[in-house]
C-alpha positions as CSV (number, residue, x, y, z in Angstrom):
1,X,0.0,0.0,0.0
2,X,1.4,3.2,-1.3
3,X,0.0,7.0,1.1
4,X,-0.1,9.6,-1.8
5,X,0.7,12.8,0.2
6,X,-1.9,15.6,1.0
7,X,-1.3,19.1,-0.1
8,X,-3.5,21.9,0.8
9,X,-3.7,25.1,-1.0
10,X,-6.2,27.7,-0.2
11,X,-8.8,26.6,-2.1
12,X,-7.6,23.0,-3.2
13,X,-6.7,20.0,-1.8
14,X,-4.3,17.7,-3.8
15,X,-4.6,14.0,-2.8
16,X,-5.2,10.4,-4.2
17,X,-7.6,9.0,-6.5
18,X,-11.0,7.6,-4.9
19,X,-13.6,5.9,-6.7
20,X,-15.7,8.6,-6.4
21,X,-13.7,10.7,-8.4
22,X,-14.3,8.3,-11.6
23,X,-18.0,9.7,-12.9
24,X,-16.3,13.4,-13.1
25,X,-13.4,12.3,-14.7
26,X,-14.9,9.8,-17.5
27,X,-17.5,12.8,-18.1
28,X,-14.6,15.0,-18.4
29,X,-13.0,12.9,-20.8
30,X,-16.4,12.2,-22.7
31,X,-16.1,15.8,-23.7
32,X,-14.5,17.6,-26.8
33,X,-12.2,19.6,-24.3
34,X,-10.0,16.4,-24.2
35,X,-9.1,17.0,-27.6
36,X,-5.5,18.4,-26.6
37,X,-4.7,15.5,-24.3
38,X,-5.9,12.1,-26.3
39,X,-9.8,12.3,-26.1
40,X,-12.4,12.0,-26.4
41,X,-12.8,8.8,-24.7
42,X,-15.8,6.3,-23.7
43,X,-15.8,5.6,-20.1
44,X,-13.7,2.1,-20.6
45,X,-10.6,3.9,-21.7
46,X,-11.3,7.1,-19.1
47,X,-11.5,4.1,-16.6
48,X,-7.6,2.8,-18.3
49,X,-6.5,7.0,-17.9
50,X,-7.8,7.2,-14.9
51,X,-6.4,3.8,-13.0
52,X,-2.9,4.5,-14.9
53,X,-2.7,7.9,-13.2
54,X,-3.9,6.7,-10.4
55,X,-0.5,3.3,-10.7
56,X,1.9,6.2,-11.3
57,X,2.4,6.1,-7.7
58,X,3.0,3.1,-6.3
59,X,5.5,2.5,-10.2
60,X,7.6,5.8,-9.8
61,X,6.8,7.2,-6.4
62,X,5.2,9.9,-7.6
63,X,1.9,10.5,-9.7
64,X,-0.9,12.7,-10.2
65,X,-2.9,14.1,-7.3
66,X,-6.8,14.7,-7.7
67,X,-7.7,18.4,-6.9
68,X,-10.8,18.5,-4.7
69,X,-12.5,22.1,-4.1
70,X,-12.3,23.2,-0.6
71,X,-15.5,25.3,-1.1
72,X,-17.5,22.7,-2.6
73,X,-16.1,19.5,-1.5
74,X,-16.4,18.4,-5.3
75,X,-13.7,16.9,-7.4
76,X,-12.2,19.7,-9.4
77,X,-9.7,18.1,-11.9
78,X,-6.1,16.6,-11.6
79,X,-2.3,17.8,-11.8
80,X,1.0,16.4,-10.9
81,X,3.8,13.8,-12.2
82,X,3.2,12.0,-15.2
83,X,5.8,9.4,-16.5
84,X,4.8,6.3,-18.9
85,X,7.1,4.5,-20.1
86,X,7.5,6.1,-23.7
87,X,9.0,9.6,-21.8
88,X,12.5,10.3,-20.8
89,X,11.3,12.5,-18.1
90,X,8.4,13.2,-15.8
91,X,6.4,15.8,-16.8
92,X,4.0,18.2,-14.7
93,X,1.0,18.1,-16.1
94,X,-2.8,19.9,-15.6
95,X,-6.3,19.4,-16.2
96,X,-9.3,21.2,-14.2
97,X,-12.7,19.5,-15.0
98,X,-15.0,22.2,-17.2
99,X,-16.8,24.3,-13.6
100,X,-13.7,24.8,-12.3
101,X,-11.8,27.1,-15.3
102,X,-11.2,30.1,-15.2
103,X,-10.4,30.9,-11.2
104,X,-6.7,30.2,-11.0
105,X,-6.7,27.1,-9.5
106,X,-5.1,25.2,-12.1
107,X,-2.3,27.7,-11.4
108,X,-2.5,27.5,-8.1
109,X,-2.5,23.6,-8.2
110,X,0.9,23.2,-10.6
111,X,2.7,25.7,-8.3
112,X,2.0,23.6,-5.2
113,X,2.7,20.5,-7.1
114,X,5.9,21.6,-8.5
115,X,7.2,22.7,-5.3
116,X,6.4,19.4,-3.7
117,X,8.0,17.6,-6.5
118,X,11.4,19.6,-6.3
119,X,11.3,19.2,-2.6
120,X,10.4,15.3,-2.2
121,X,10.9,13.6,-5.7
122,X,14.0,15.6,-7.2
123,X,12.5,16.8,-9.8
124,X,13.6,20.1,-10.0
125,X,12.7,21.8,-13.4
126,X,10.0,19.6,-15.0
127,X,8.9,19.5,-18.7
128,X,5.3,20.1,-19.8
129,X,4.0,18.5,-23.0
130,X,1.1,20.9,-24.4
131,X,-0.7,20.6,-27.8
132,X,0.8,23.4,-30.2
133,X,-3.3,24.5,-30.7
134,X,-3.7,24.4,-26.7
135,X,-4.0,28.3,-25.7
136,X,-4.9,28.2,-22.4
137,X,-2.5,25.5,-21.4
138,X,0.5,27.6,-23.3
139,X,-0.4,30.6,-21.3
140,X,-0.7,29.2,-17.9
141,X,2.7,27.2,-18.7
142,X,4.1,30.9,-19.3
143,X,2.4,32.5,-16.7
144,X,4.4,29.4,-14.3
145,X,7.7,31.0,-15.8
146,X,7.8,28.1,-18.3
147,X,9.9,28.7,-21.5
148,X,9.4,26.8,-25.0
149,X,12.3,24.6,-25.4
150,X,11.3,22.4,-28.6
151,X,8.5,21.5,-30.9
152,X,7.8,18.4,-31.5
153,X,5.7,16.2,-33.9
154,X,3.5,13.3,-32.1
155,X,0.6,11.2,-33.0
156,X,-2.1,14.4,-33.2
157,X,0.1,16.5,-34.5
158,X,2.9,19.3,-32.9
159,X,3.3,19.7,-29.6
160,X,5.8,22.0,-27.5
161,X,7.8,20.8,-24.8
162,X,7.5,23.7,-21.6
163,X,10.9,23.5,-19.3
164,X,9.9,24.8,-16.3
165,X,12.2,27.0,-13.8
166,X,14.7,25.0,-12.0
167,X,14.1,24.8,-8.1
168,X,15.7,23.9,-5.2
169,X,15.4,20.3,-3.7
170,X,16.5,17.9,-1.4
171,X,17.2,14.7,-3.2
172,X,18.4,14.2,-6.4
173,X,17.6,15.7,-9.7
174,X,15.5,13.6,-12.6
């Protein structure tokens, strides 16, 4: 049995994946917004998304938290550590579920995240993979202090990989 830590932010908390969480997360990735990350998807592969999130932690020590709103008590969207197999890094990644845009959390959320990671994990300046046609997530990753690094070409077309600033830590670098 793996404990995912708890972080708590002033409006979020970050913490593990429930079973409760799965009907907002399989409607989010019903929906058209997915388009940038891999979806849409029916609610069998938003299950296989979900549960390999969810593995990232007890495989690498470090995963993605689920963002529950403080003020509503509902699940609000996900961000941390991603890291299949097919990367050569983790990456931070970020996705707040459709009610919850627009209010800086998802900002809030990566900042906490980050820190956590540079702290406990080692990573110290993380790499965001963002859809060359995704707006939103291109500004936030700027508004983080994130600078373009590379384009690259993948399945769905270009995407740019985000380095974000380099922190300090207390383990060792990945």
């Amino acid at each position: 049995m793996i404990t995912v830590p708890v972080i708590e932010t002033e409006h979020l908390i970050l913490r593990e994946h429930r079973l409760s969480d799965f009907d907002a997360t399989a409607e989010h990735w019903a929906s058209e917004r997915t388009r940038y990350t891999g979806g849409p998807h029916a609610r069998g592969r938003a299950w296989e998304c979900f549960s390999m999130d969810a593995g990232q932690w007890l495989l690498r020590g470090y995963g993605m938290w689920m963002l529950e709103d403080k003020a509503s008590g509902k699940t609000a969207g996900f961000v941390g550590f991603y890291e299949p197999d097919r990367y050569d890094e983790p990456e931070i990644g970020w996705i707040l579920f459709e009610e919850f845009e627009g209010k800086g959390l998802a900002y809030e959320a990566v900042v906490a995240a980050r820190e956590f990671g540079a702290q406990n994990f080692g990573i110290t300046a993380p790499c965001s993979f963002i859809d060359a046609e995704n707006e939103r997530s291109i500004a936030l990753a700027e508004r983080l202090g994130a600078t373009r690094e590379d384009t690259r070409e993948g399945p769905r077309g270009p995407y740019y990989v985000y380095r974000h600033p380099a922190a300090e830590n207390d383990g060792a670098s990945k």
